[in-house]
N, CA, C and O atoms as CSV, one atom per row, in Angstrom:
chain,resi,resn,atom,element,x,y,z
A,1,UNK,N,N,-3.168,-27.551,-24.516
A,1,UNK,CA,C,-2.776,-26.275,-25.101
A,1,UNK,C,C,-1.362,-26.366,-25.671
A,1,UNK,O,O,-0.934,-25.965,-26.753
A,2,UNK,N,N,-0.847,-26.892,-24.833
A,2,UNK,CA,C,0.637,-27.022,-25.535
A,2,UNK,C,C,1.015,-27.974,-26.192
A,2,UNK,O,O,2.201,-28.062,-26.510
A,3,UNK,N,N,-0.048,-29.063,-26.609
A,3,UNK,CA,C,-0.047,-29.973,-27.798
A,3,UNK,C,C,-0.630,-29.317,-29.196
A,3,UNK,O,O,-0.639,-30.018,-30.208
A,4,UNK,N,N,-1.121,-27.942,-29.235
A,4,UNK,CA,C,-1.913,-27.181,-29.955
A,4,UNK,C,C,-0.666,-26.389,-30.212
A,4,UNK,O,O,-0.264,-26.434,-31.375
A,5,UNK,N,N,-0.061,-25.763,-29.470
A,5,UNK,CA,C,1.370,-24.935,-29.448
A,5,UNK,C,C,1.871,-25.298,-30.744
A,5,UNK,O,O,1.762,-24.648,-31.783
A,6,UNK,N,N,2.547,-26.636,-30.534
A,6,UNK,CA,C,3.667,-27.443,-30.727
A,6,UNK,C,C,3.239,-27.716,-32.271
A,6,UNK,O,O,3.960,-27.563,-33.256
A,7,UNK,N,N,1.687,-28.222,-32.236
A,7,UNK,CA,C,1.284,-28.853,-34.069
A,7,UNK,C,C,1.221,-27.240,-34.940
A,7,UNK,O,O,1.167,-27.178,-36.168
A,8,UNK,N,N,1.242,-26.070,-34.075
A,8,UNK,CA,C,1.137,-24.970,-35.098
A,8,UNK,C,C,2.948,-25.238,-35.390
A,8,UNK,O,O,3.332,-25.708,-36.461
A,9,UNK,N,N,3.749,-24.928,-34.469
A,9,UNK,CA,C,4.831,-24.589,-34.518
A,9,UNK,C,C,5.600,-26.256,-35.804
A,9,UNK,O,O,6.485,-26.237,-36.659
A,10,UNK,N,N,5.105,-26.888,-35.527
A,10,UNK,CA,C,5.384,-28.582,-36.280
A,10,UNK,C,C,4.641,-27.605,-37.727
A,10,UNK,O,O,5.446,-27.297,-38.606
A,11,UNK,N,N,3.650,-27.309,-37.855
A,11,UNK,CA,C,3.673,-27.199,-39.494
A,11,UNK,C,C,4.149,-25.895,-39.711
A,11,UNK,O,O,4.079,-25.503,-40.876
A,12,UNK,N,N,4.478,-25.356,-39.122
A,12,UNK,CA,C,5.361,-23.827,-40.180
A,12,UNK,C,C,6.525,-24.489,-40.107
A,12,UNK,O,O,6.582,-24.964,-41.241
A,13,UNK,N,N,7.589,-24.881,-39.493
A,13,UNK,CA,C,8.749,-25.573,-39.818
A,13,UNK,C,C,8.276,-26.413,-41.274
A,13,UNK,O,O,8.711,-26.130,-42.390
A,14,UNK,N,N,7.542,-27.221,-41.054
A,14,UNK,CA,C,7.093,-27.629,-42.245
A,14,UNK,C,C,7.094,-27.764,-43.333
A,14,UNK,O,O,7.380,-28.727,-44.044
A,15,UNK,N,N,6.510,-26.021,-43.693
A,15,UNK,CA,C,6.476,-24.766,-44.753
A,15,UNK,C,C,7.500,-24.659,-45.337
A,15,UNK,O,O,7.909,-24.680,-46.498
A,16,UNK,N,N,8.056,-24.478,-43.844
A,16,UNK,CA,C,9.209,-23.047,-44.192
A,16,UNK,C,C,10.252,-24.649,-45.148
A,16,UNK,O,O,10.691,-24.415,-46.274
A,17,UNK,N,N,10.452,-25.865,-44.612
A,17,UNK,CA,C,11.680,-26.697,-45.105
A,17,UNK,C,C,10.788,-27.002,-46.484
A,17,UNK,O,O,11.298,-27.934,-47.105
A,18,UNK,N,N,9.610,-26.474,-47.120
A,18,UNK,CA,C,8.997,-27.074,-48.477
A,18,UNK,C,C,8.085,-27.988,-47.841
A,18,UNK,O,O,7.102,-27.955,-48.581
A,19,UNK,N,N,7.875,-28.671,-47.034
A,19,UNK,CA,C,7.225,-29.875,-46.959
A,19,UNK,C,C,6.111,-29.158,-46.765
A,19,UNK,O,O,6.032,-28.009,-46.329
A,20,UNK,N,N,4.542,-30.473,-47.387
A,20,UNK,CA,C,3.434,-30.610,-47.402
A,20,UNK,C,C,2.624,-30.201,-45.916
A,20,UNK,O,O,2.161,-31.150,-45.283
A,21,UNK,N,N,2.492,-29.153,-45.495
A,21,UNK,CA,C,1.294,-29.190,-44.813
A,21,UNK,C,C,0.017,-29.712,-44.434
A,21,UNK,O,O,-0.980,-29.537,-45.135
A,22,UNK,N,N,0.002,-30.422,-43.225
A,22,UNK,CA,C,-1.251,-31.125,-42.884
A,22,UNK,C,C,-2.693,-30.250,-43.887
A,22,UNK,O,O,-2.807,-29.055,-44.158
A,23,UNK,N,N,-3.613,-31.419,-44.231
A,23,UNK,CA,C,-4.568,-30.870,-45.381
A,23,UNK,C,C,-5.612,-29.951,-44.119
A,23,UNK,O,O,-6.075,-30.328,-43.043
A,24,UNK,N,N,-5.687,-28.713,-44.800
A,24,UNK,CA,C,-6.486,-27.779,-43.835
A,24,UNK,C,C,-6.914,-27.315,-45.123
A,24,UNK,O,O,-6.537,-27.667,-46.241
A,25,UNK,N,N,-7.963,-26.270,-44.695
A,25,UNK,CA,C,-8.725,-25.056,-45.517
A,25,UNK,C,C,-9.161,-24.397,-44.810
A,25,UNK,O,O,-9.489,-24.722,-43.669
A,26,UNK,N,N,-9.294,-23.136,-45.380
A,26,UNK,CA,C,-9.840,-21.619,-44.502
A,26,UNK,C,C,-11.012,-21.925,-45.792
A,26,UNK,O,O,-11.000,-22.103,-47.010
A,27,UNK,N,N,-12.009,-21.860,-44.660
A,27,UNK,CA,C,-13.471,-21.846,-45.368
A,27,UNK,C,C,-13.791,-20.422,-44.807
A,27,UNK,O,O,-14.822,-20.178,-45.433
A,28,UNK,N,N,-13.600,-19.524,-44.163
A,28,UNK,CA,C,-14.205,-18.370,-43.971
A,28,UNK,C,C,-13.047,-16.805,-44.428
A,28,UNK,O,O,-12.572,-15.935,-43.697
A,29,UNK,N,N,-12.981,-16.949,-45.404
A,29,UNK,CA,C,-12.031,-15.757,-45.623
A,29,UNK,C,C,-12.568,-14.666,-46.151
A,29,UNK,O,O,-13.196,-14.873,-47.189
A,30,UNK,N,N,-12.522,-13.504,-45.752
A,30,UNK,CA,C,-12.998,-12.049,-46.447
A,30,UNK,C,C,-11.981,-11.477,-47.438
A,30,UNK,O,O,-10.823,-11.576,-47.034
A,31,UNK,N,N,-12.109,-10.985,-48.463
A,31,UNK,CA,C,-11.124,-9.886,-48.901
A,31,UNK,C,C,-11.206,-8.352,-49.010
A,31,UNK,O,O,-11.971,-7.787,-48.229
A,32,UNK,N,N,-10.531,-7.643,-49.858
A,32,UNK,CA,C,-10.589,-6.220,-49.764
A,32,UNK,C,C,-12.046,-6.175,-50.536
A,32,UNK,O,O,-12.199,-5.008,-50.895
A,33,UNK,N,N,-13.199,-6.988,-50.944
A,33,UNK,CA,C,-14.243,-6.707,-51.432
A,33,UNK,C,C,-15.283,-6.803,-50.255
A,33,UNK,O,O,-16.446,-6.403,-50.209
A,34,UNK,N,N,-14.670,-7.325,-49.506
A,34,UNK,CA,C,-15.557,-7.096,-48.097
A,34,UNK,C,C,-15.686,-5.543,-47.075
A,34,UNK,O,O,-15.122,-5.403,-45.990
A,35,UNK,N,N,-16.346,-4.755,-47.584
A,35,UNK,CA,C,-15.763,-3.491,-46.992
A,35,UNK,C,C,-16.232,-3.879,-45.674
A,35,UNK,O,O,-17.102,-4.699,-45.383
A,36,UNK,N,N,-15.015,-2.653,-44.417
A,36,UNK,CA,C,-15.437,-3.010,-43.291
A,36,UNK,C,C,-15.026,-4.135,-42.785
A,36,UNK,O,O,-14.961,-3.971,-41.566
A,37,UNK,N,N,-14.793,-4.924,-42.999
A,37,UNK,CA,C,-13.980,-6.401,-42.616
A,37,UNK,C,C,-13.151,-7.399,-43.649
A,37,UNK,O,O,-13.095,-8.621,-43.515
A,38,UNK,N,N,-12.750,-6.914,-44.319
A,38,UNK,CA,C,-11.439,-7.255,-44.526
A,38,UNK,C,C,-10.345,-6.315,-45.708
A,38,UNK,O,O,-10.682,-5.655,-46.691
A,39,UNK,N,N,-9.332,-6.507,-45.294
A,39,UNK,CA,C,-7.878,-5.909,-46.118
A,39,UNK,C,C,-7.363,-7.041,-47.416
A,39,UNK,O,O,-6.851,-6.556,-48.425
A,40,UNK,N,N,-7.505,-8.229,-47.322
A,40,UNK,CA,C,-6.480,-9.419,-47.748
A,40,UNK,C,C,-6.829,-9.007,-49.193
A,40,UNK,O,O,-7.959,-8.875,-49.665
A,41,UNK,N,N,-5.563,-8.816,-49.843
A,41,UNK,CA,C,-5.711,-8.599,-51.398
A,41,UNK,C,C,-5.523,-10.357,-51.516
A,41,UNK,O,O,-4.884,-11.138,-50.811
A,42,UNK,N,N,-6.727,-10.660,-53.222
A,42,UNK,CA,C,-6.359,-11.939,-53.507
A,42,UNK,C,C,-5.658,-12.531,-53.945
A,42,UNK,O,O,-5.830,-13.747,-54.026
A,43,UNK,N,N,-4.350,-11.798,-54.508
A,43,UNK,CA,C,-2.996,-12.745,-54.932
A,43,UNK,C,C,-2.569,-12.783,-53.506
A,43,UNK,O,O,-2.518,-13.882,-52.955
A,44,UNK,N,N,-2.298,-11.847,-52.935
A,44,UNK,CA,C,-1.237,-12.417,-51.740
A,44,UNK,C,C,-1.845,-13.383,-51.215
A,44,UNK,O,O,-1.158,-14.378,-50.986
A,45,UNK,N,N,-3.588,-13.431,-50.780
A,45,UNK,CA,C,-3.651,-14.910,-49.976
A,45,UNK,C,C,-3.164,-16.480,-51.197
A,45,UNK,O,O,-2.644,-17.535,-50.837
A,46,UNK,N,N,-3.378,-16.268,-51.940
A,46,UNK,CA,C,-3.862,-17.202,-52.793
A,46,UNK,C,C,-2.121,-17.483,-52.852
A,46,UNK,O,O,-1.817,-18.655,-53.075
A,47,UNK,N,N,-1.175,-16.671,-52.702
A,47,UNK,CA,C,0.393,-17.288,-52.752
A,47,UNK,C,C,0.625,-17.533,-51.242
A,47,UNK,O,O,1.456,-18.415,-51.027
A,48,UNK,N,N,0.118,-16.992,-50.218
A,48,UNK,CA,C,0.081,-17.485,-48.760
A,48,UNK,C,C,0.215,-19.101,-48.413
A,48,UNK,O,O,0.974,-19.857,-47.806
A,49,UNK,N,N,-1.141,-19.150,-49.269
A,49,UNK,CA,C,-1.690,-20.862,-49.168
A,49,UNK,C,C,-1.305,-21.781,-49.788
A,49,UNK,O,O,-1.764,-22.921,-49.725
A,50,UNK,N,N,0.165,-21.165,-50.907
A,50,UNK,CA,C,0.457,-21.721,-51.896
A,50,UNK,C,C,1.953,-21.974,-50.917
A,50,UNK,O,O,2.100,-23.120,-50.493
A,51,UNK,N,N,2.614,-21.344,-50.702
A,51,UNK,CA,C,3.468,-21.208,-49.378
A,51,UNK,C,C,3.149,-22.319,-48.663
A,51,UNK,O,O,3.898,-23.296,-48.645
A,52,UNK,N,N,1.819,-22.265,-47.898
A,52,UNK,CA,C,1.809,-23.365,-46.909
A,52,UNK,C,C,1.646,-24.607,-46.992
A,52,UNK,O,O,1.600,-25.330,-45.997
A,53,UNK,N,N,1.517,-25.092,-48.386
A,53,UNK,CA,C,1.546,-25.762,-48.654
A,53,UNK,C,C,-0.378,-26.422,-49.122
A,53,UNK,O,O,-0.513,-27.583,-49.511
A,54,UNK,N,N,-1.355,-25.681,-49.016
A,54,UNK,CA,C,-2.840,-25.668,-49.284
A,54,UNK,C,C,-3.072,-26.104,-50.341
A,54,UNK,O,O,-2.758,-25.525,-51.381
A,55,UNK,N,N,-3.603,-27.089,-50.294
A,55,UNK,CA,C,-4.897,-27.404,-52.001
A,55,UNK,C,C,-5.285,-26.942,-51.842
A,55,UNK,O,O,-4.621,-25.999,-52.271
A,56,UNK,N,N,-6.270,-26.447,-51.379
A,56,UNK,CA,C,-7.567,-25.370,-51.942
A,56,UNK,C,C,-7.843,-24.038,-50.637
A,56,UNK,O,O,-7.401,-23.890,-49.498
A,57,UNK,N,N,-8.489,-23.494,-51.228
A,57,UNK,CA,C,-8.904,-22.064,-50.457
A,57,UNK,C,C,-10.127,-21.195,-51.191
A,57,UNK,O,O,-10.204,-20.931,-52.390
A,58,UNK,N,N,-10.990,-20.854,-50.216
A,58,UNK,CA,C,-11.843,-20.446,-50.375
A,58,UNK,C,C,-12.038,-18.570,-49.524
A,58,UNK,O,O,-11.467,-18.185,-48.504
A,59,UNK,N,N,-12.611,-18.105,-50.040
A,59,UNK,CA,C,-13.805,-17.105,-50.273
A,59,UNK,C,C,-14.746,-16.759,-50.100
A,59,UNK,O,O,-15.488,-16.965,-51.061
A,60,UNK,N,N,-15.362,-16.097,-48.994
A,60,UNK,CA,C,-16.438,-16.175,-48.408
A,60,UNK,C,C,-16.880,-14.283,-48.203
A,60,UNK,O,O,-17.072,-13.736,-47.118
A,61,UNK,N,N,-16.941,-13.669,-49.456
A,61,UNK,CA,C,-17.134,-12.075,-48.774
A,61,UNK,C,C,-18.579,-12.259,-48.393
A,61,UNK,O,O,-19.311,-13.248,-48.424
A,62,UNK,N,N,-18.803,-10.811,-47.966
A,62,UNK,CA,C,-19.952,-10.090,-46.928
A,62,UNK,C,C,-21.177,-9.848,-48.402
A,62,UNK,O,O,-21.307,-8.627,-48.489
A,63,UNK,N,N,-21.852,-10.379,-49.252
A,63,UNK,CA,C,-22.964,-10.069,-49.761
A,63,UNK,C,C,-22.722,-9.762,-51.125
A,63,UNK,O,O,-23.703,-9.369,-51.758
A,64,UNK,N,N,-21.195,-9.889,-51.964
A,64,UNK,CA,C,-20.693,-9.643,-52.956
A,64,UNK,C,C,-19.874,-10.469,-53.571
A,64,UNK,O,O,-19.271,-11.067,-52.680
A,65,UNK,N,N,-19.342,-11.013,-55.123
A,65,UNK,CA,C,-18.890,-11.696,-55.249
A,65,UNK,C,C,-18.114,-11.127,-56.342
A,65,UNK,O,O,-18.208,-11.710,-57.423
A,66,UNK,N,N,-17.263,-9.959,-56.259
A,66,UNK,CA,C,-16.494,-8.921,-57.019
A,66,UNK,C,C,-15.395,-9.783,-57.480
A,66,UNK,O,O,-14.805,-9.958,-58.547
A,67,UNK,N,N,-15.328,-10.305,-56.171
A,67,UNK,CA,C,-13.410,-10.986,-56.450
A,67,UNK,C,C,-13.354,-12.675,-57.090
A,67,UNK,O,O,-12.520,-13.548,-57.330
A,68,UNK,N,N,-14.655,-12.473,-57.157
A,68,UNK,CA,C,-14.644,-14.264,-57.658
A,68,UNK,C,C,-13.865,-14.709,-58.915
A,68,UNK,O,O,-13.289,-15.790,-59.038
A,69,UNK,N,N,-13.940,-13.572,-59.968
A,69,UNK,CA,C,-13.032,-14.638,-61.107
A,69,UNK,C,C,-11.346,-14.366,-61.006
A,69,UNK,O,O,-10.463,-15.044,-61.532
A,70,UNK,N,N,-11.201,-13.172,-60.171
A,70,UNK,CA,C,-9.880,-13.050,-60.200
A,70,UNK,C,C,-9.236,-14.043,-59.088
A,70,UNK,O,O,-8.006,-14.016,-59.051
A,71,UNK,N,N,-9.910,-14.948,-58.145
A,71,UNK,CA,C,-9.799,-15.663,-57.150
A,71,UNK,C,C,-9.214,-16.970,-57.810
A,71,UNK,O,O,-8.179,-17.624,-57.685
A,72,UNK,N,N,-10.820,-17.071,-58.875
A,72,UNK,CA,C,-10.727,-18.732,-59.374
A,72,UNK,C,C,-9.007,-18.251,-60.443
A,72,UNK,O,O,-7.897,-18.728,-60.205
A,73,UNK,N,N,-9.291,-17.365,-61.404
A,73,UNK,CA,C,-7.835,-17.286,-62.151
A,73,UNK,C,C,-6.864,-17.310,-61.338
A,73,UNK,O,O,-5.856,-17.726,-61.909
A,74,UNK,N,N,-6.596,-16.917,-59.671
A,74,UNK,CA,C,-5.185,-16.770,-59.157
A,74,UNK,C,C,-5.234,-18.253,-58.831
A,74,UNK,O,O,-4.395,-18.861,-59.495
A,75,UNK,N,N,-5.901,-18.985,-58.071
A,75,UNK,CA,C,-5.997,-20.073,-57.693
A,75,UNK,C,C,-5.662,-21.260,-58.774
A,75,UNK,O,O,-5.069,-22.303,-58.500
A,76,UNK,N,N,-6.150,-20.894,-60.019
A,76,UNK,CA,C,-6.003,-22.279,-61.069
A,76,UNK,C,C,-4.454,-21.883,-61.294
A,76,UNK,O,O,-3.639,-22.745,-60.965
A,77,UNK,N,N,-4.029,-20.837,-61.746
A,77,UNK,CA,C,-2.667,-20.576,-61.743
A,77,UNK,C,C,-1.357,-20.792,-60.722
A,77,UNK,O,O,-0.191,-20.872,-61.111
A,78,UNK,N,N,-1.749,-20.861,-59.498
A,78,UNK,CA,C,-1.130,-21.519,-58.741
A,78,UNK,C,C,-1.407,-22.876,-57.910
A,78,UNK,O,O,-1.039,-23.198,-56.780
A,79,UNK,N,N,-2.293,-23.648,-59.000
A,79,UNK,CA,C,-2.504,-25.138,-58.862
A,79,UNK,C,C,-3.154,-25.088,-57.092
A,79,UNK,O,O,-2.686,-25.847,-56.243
A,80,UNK,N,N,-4.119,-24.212,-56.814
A,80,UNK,CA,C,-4.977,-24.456,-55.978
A,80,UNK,C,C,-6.257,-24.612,-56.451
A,80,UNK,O,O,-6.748,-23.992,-57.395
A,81,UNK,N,N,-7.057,-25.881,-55.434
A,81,UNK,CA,C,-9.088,-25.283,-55.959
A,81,UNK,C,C,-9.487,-24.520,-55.655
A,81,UNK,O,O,-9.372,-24.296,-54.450
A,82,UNK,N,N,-10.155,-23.669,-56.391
A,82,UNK,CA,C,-10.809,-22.308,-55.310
A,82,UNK,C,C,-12.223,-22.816,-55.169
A,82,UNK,O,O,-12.881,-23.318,-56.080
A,83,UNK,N,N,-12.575,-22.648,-54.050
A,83,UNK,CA,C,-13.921,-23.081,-53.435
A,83,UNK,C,C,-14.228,-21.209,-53.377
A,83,UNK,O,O,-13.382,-20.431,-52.937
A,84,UNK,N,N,-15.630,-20.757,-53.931
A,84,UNK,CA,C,-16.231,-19.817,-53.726
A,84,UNK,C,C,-17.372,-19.557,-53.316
A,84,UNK,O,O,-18.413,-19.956,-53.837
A,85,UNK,N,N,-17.265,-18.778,-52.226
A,85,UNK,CA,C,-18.746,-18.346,-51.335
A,85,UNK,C,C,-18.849,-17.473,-51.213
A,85,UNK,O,O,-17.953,-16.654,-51.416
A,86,UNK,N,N,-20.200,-17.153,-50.748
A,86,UNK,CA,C,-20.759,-15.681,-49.908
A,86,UNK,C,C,-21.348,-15.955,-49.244
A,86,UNK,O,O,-22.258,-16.784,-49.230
A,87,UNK,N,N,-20.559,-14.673,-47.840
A,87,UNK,CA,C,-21.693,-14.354,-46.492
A,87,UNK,C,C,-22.800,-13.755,-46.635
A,87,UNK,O,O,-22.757,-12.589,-47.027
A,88,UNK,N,N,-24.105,-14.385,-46.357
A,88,UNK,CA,C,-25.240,-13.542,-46.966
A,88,UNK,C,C,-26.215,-13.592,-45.413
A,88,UNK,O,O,-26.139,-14.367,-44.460
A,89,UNK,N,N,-27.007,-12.556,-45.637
A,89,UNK,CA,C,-27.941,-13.265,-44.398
A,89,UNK,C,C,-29.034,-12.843,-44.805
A,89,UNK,O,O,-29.342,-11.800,-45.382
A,90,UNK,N,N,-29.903,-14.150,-44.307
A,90,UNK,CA,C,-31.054,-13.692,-44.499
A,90,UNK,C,C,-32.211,-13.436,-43.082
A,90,UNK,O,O,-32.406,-13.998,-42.004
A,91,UNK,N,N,-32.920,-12.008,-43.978
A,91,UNK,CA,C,-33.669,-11.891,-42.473
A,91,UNK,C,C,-34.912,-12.529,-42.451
A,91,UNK,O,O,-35.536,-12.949,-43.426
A,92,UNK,N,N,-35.276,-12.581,-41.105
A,92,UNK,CA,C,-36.726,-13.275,-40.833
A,92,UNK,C,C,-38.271,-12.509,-41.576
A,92,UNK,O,O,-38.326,-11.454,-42.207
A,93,UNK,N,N,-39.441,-13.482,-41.224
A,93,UNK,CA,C,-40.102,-12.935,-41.915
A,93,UNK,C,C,-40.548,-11.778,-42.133
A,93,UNK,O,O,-41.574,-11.656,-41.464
A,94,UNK,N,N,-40.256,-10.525,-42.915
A,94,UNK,CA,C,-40.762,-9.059,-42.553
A,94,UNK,C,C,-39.554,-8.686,-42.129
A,94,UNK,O,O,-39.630,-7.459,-42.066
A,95,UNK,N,N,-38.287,-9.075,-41.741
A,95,UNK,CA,C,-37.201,-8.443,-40.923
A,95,UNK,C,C,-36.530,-7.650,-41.748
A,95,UNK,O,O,-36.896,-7.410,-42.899
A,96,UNK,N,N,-35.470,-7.178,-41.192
A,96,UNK,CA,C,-34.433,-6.599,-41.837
A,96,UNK,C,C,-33.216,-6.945,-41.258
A,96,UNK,O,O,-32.983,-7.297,-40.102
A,97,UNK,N,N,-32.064,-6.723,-42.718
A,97,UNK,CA,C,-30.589,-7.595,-42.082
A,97,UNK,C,C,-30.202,-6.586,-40.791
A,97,UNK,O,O,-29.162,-6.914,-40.219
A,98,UNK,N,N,-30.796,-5.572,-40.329
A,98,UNK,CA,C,-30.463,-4.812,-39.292
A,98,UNK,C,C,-31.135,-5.065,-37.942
A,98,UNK,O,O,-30.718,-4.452,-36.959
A,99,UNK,N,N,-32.384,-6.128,-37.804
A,99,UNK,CA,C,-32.608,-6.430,-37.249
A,99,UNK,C,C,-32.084,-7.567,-36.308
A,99,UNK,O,O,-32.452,-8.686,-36.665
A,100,UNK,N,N,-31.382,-7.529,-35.296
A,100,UNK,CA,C,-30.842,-8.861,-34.865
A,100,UNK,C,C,-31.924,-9.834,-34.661
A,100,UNK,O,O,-31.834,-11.006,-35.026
A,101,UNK,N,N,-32.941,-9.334,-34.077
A,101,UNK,CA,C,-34.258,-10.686,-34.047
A,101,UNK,C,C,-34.184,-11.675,-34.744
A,101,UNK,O,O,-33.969,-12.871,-34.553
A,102,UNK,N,N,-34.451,-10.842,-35.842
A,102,UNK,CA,C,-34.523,-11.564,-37.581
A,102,UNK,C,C,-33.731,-12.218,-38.154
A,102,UNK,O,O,-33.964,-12.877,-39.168
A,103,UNK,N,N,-32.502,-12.111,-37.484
A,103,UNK,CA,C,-31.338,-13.258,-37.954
A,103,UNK,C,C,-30.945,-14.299,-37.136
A,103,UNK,O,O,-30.201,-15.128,-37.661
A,104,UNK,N,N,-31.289,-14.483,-35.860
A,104,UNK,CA,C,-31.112,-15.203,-34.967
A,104,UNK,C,C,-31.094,-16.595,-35.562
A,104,UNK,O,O,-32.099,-16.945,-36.181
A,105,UNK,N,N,-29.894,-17.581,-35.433
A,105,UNK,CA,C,-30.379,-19.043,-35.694
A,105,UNK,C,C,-29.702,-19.051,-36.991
A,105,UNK,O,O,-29.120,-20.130,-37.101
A,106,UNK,N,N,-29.478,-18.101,-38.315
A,106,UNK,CA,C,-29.353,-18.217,-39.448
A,106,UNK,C,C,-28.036,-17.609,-39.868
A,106,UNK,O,O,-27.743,-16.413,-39.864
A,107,UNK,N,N,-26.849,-19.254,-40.450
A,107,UNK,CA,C,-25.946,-19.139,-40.530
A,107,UNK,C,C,-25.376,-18.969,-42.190
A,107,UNK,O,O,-24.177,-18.809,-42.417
């Protein structure tokens, strides 16, 4: 745990002196097009990750893909890749996405 501590606290010093951040990506991010779960407007993340030093960042809303070109434009503009997704689910046979049965297993 406190070797986990120490590598968060080792890359924001990091950041903060300019230097390159170990290569990570947030593959699961929501934005304000995610109603219900999430706030993150997409310039601020997209200068967040630009901050931390991130190649790429991705996009993952809840069943919509509203924010996708203003994502890929913030991202090419601040020399990140934007990787773009959606959370979708699908239900089982006859189910509904309200059914938990029906989604069991399906990521």
């Amino acid at each position: 745990m406190a070797d986990q501590v120490q590598t968060i606290m080792d890359t924001e010093e990091q950041s903060a002196a300019g230097k390159k951040a170990p290569d990570f990506v947030h593959l699961h991010v929501h934005t304000m097009f995610s109603l219900l779960d999430g706030s993150s407007k997409i310039k601020e993340i997209v200068k967040q990750a630009k901050e931390l030093g991130m190649n790429s960042l991705a996009i993952t809303d809840h069943g919509v893909m509203y924010g996708a070109i203003d994502f890929y434009k913030a991202c090419m503009d601040a020399g990140i890749k934007p990787i773009i997704g959606c959370e979708v689910y699908i239900p089982g046979a006859g189910g509904s996405r309200f059914d938990a049965e029906g989604t069991r297993g399906v990521a």
